[in-house]
mmJSON file of the N, C-alpha and C atoms, coordinates in Angstrom:
{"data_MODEL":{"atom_site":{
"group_PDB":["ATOM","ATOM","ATOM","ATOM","ATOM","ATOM","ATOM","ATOM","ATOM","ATOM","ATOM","ATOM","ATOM","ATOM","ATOM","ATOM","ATOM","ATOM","ATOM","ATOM","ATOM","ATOM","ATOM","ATOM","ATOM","ATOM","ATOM","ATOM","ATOM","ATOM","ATOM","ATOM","ATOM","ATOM","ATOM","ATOM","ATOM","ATOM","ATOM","ATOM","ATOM","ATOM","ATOM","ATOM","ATOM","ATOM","ATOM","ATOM","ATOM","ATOM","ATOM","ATOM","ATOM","ATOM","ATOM","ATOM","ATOM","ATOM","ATOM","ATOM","ATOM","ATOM","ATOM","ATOM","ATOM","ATOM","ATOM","ATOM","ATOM","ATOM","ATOM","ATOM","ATOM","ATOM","ATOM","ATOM","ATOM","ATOM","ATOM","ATOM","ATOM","ATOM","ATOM","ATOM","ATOM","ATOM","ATOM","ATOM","ATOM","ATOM","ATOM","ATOM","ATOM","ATOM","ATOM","ATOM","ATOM","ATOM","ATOM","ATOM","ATOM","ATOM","ATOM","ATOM","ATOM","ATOM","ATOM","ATOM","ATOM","ATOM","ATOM","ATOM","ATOM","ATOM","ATOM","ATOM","ATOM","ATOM","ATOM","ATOM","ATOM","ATOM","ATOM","ATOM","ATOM","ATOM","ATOM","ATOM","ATOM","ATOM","ATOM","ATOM","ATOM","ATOM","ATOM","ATOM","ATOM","ATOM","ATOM","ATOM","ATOM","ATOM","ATOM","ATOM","ATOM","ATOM","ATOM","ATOM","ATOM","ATOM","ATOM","ATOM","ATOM","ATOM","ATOM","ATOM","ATOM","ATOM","ATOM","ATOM","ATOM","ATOM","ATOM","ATOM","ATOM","ATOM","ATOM","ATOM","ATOM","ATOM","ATOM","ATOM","ATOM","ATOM","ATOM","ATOM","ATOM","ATOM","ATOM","ATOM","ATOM","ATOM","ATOM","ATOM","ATOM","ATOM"],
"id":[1,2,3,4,5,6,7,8,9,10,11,12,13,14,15,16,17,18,19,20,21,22,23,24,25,26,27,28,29,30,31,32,33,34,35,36,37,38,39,40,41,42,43,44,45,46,47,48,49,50,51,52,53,54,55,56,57,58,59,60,61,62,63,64,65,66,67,68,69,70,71,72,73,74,75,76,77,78,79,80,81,82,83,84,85,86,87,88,89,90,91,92,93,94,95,96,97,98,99,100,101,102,103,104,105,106,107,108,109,110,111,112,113,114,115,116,117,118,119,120,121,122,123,124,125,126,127,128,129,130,131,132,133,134,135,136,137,138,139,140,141,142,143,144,145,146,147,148,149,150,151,152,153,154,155,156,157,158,159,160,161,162,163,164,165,166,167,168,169,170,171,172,173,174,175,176,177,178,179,180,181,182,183,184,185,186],
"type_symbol":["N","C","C","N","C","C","N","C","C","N","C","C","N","C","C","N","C","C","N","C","C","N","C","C","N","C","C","N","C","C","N","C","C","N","C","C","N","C","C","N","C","C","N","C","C","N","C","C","N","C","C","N","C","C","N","C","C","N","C","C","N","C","C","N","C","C","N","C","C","N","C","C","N","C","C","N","C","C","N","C","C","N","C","C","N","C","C","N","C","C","N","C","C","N","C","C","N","C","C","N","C","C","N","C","C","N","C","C","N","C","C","N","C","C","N","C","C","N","C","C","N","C","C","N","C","C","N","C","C","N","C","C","N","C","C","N","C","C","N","C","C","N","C","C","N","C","C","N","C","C","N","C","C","N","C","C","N","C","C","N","C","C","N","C","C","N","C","C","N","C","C","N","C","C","N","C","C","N","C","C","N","C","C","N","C","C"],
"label_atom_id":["N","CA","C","N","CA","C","N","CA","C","N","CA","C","N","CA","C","N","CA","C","N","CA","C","N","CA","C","N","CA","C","N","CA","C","N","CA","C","N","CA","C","N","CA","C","N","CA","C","N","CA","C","N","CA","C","N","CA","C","N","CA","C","N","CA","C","N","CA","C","N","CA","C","N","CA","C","N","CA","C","N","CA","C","N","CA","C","N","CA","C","N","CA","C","N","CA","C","N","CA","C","N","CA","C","N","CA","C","N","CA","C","N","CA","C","N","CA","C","N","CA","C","N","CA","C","N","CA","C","N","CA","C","N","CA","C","N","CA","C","N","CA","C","N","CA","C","N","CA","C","N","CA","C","N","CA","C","N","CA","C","N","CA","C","N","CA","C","N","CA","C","N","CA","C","N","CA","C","N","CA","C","N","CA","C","N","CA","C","N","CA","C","N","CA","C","N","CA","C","N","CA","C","N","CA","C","N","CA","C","N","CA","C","N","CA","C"],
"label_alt_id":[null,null,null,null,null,null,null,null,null,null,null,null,null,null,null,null,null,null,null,null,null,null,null,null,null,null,null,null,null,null,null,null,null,null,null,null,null,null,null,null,null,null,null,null,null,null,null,null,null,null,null,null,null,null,null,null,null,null,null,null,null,null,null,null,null,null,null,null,null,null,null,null,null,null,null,null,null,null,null,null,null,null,null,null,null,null,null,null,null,null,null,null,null,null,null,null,null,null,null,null,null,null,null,null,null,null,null,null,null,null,null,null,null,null,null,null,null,null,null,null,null,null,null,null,null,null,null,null,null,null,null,null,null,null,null,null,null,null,null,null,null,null,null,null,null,null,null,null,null,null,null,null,null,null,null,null,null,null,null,null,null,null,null,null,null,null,null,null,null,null,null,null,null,null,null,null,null,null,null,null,null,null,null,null,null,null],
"label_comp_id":["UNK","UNK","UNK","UNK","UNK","UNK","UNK","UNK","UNK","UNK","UNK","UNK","UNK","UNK","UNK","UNK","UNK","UNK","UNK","UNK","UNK","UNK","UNK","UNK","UNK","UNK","UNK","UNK","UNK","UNK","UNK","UNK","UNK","UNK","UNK","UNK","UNK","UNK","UNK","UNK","UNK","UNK","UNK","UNK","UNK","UNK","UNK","UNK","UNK","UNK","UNK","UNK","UNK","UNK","UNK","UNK","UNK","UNK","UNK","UNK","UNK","UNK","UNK","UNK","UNK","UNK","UNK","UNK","UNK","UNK","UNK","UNK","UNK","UNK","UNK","UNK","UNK","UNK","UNK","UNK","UNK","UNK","UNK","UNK","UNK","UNK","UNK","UNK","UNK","UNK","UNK","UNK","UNK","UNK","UNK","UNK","UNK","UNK","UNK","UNK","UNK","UNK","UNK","UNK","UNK","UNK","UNK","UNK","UNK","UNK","UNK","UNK","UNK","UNK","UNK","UNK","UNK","UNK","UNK","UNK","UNK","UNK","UNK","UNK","UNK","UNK","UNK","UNK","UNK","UNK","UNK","UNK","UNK","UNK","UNK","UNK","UNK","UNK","UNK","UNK","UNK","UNK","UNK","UNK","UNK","UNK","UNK","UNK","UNK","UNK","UNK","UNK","UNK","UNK","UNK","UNK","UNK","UNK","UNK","UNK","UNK","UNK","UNK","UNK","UNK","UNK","UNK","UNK","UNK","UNK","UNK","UNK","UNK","UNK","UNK","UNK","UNK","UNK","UNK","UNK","UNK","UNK","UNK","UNK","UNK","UNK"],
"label_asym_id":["A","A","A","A","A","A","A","A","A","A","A","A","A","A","A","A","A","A","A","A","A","A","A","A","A","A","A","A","A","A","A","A","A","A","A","A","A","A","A","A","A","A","A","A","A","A","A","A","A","A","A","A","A","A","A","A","A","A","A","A","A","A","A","A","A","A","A","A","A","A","A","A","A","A","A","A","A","A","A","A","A","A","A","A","A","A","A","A","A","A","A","A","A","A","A","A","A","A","A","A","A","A","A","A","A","A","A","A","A","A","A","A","A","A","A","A","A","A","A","A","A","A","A","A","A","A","A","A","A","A","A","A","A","A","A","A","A","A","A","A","A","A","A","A","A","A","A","A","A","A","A","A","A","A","A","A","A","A","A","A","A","A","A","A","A","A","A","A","A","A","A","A","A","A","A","A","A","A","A","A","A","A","A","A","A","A"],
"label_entity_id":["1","1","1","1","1","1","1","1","1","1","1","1","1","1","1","1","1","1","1","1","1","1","1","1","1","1","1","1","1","1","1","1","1","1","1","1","1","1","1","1","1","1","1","1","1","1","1","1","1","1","1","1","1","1","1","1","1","1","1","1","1","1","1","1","1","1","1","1","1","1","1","1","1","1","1","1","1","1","1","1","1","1","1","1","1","1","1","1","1","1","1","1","1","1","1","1","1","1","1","1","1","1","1","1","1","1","1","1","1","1","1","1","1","1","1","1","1","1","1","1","1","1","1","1","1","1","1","1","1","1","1","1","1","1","1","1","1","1","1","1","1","1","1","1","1","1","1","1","1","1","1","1","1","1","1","1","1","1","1","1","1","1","1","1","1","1","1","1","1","1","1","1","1","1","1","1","1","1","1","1","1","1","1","1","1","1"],
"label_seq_id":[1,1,1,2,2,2,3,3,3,4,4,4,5,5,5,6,6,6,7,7,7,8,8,8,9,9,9,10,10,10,11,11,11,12,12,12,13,13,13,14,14,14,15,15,15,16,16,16,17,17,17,18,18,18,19,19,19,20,20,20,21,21,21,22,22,22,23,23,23,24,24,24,25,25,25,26,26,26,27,27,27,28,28,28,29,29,29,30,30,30,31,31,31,32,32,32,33,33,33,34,34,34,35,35,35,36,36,36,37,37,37,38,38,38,39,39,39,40,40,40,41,41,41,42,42,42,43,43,43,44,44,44,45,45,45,46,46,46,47,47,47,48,48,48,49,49,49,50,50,50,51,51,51,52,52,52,53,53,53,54,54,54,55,55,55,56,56,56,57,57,57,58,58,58,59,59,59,60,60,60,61,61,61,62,62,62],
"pdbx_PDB_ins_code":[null,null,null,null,null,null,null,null,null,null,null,null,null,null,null,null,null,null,null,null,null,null,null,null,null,null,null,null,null,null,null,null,null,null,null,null,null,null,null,null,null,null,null,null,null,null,null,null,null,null,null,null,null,null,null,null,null,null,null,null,null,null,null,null,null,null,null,null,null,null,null,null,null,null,null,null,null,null,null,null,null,null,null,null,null,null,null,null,null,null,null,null,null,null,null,null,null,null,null,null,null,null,null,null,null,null,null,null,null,null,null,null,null,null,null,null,null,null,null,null,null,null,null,null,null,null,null,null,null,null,null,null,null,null,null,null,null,null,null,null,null,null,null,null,null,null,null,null,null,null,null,null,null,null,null,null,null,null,null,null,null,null,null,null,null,null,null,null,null,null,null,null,null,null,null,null,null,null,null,null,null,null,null,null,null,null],
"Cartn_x":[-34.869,-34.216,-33.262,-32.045,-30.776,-31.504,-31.359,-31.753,-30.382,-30.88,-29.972,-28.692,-27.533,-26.93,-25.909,-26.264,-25.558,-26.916,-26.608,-27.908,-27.834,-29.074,-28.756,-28.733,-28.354,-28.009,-26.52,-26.496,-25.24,-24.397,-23.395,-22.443,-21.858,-21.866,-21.079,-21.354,-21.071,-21.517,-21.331,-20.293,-19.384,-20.425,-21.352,-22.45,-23.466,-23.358,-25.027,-24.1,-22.371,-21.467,-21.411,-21.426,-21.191,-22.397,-23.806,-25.07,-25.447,-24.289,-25.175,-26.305,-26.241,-27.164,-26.736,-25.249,-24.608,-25.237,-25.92,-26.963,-28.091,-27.94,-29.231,-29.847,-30.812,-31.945,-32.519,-32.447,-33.327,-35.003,-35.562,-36.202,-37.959,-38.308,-39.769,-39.053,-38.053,-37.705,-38.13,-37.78,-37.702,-39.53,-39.931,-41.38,-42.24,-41.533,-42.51,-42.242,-41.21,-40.932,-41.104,-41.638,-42.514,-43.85,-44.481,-46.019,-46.631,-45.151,-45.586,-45.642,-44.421,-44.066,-45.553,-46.273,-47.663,-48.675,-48.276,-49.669,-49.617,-48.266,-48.359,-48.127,-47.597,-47.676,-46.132,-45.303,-44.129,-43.83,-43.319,-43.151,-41.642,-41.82,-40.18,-39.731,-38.487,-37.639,-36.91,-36.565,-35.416,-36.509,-35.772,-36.766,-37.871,-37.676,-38.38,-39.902,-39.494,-40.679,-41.618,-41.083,-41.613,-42.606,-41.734,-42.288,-43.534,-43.463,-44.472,-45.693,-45.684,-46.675,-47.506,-46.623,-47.264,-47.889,-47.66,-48.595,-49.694,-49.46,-50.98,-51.631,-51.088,-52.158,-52.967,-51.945,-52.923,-53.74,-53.558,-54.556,-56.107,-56.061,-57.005,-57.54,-56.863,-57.972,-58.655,-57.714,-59.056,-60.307],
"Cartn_y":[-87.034,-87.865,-88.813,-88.976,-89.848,-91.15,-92.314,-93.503,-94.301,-95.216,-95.946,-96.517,-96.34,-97.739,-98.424,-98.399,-99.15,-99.608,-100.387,-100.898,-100.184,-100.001,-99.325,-99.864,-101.281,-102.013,-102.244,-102.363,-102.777,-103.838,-103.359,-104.537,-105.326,-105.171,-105.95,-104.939,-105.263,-104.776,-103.827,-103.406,-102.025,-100.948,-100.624,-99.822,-99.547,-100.942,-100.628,-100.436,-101.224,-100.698,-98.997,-97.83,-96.93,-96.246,-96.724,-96.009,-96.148,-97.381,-97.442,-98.898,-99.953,-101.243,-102.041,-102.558,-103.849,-105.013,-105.336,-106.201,-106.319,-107.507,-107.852,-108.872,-108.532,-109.867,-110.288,-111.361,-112.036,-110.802,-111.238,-110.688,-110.608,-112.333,-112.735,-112.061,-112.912,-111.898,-110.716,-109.323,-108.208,-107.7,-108.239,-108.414,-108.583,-109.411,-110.234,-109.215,-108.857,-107.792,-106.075,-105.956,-104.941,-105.382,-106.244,-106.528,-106.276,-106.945,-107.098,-105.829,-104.52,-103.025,-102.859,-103.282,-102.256,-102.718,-103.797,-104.698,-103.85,-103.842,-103.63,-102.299,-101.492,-100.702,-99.563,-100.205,-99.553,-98.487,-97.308,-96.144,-96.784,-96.4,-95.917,-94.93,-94.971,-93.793,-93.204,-92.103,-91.299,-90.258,-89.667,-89.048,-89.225,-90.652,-91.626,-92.05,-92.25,-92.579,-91.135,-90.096,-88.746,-88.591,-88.841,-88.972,-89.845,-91.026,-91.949,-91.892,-90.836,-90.849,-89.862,-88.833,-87.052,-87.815,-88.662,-89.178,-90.063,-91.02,-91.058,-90.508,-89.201,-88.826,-87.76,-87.088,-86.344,-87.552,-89.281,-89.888,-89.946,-89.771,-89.858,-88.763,-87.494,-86.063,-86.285,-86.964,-86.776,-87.163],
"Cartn_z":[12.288,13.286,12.58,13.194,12.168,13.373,12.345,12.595,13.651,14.71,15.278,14.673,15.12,14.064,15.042,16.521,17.462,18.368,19.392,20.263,21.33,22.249,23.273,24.769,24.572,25.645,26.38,27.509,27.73,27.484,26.892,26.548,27.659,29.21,30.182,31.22,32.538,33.796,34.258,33.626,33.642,33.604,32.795,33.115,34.42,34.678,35.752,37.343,36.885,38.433,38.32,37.281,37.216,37.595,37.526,37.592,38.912,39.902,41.097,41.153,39.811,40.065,39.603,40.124,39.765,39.907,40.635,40.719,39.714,38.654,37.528,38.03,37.253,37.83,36.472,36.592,35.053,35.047,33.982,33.427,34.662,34.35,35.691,36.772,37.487,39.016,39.132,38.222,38.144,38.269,36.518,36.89,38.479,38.415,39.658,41.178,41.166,42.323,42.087,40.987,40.679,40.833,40.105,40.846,42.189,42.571,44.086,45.332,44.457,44.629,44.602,43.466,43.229,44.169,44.222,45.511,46.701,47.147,48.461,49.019,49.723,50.552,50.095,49.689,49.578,48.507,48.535,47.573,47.026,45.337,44.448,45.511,46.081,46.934,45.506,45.591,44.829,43.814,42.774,41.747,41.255,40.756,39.813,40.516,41.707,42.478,42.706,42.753,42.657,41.21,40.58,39.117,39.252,39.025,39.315,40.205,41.516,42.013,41.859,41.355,40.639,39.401,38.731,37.49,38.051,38.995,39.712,40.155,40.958,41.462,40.182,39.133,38.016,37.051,37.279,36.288,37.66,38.826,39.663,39.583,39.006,39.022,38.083,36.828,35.41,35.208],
"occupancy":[1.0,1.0,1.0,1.0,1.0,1.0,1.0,1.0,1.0,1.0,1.0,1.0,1.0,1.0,1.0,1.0,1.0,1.0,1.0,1.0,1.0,1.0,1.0,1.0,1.0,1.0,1.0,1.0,1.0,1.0,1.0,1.0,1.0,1.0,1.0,1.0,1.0,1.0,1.0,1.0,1.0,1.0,1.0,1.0,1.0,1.0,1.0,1.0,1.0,1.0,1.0,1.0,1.0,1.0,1.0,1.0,1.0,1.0,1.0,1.0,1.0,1.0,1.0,1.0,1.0,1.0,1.0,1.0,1.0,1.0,1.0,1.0,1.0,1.0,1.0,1.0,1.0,1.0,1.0,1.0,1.0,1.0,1.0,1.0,1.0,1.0,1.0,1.0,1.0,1.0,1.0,1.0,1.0,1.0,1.0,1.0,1.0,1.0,1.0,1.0,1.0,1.0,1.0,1.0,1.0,1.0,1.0,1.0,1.0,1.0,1.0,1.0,1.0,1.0,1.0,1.0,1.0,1.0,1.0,1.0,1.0,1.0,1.0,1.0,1.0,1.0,1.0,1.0,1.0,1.0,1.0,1.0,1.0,1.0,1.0,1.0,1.0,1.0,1.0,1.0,1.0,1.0,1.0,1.0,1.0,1.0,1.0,1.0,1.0,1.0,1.0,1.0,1.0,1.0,1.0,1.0,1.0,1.0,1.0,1.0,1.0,1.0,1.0,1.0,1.0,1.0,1.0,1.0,1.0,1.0,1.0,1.0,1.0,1.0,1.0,1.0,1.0,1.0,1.0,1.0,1.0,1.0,1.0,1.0,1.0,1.0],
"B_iso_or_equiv":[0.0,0.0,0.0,0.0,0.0,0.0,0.0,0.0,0.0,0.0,0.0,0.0,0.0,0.0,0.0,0.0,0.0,0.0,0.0,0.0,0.0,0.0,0.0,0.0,0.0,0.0,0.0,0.0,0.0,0.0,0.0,0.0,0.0,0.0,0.0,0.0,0.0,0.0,0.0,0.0,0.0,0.0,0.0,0.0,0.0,0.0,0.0,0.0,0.0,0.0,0.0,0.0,0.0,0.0,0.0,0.0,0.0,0.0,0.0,0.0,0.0,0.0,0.0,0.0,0.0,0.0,0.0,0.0,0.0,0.0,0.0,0.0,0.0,0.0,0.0,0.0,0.0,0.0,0.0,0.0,0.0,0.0,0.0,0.0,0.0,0.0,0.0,0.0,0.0,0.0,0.0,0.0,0.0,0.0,0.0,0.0,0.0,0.0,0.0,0.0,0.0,0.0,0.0,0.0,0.0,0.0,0.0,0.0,0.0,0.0,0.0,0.0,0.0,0.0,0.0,0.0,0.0,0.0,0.0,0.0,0.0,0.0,0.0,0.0,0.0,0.0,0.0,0.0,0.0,0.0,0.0,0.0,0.0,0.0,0.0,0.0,0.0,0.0,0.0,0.0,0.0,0.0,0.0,0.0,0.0,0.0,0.0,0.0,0.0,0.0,0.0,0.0,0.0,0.0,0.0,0.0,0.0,0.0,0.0,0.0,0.0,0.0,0.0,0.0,0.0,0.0,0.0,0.0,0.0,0.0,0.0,0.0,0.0,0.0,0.0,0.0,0.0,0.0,0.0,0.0,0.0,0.0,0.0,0.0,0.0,0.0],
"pdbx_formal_charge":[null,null,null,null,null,null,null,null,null,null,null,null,null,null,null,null,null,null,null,null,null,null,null,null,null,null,null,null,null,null,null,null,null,null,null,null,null,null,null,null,null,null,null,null,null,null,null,null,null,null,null,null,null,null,null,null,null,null,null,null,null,null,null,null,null,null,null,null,null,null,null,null,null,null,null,null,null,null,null,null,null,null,null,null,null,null,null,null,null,null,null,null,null,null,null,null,null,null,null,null,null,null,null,null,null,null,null,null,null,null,null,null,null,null,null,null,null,null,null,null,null,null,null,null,null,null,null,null,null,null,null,null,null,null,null,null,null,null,null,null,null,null,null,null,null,null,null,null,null,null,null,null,null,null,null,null,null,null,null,null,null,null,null,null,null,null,null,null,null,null,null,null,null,null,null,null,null,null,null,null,null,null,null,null,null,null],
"auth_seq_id":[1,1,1,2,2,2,3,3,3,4,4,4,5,5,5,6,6,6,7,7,7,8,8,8,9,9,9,10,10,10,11,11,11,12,12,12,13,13,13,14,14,14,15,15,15,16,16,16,17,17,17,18,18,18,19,19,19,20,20,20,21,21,21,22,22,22,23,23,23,24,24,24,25,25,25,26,26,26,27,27,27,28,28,28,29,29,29,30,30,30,31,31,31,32,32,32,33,33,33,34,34,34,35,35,35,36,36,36,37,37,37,38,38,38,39,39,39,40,40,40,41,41,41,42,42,42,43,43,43,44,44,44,45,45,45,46,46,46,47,47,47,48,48,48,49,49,49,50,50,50,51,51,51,52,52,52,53,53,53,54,54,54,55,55,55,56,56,56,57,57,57,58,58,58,59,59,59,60,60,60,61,61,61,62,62,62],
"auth_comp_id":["UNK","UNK","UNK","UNK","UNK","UNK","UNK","UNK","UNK","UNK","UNK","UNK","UNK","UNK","UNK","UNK","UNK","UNK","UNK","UNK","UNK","UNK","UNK","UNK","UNK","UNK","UNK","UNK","UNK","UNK","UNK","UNK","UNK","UNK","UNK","UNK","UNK","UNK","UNK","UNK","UNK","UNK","UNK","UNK","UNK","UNK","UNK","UNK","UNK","UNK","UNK","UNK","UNK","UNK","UNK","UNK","UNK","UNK","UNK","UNK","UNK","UNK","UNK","UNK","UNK","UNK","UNK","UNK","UNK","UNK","UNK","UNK","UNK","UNK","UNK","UNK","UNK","UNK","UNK","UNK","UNK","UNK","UNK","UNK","UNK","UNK","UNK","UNK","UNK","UNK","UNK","UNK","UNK","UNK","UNK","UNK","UNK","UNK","UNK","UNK","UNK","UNK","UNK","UNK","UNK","UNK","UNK","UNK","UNK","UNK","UNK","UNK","UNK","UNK","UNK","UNK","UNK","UNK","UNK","UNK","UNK","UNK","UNK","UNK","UNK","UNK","UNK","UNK","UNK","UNK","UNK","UNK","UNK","UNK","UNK","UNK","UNK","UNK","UNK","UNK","UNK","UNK","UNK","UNK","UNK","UNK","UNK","UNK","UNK","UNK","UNK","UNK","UNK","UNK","UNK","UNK","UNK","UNK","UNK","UNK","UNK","UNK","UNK","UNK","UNK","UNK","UNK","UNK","UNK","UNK","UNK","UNK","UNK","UNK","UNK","UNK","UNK","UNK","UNK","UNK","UNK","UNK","UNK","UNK","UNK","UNK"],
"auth_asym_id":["A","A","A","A","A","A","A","A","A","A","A","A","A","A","A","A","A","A","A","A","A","A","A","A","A","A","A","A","A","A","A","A","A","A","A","A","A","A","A","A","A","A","A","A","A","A","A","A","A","A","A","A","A","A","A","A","A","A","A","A","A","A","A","A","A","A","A","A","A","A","A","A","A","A","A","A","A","A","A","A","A","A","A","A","A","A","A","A","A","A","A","A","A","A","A","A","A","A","A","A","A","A","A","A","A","A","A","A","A","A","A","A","A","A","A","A","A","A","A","A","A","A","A","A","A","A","A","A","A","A","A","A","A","A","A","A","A","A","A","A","A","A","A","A","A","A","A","A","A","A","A","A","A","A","A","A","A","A","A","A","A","A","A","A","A","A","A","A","A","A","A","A","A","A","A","A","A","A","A","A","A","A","A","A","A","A"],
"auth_atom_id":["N","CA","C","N","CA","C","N","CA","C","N","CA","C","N","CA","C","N","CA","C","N","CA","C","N","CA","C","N","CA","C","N","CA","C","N","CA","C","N","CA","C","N","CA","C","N","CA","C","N","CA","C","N","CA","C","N","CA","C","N","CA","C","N","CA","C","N","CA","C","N","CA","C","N","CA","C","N","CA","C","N","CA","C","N","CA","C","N","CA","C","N","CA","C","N","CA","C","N","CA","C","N","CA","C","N","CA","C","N","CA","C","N","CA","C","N","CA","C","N","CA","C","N","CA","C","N","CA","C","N","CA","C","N","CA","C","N","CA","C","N","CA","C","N","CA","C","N","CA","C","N","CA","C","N","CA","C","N","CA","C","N","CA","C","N","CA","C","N","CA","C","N","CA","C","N","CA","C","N","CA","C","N","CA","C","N","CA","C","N","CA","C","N","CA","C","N","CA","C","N","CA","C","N","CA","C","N","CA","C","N","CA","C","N","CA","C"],
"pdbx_PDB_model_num":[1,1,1,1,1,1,1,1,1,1,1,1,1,1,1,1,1,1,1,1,1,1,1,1,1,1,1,1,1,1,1,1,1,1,1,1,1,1,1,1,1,1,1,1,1,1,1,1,1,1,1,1,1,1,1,1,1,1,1,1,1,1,1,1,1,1,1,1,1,1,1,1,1,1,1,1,1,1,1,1,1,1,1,1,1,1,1,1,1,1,1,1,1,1,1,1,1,1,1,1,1,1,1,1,1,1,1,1,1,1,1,1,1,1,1,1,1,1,1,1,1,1,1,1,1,1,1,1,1,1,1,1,1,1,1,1,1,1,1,1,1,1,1,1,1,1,1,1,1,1,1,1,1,1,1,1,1,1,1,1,1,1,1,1,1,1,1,1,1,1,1,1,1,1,1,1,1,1,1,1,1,1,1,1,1,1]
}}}
């Protein structure tokens, strides 16, 4: 494996307007409105949330 030699963060907003999540949120906010995703009642919509619930439900078979 060739080692890093740039970072893999975004340099300016220009990225997350191209992915579709121009909108950042400090770091707690983000946290804290994921906690609250898991407390309550609401599914990840899109792939990801597909992903995420096919891995709960195979850690509940083991």
């Amino acid at each position: 494996m060739i080692g890093l030699t740039e970072d893999l963060l975004a340099q300016d907003d220009r990225f997350w307007q191209l992915i579709g999540h121009p909108q950042r949120l400090a770091f707690a906010e983000a946290a804290g409105l994921a906690l609250a995703a898991e407390r309550g009642d609401s599914r990840v919509p899109g792939a990801w949330g597909a992903i995420e619930r096919a891995r709960g439900l195979s850690k509940r078979s083991a």
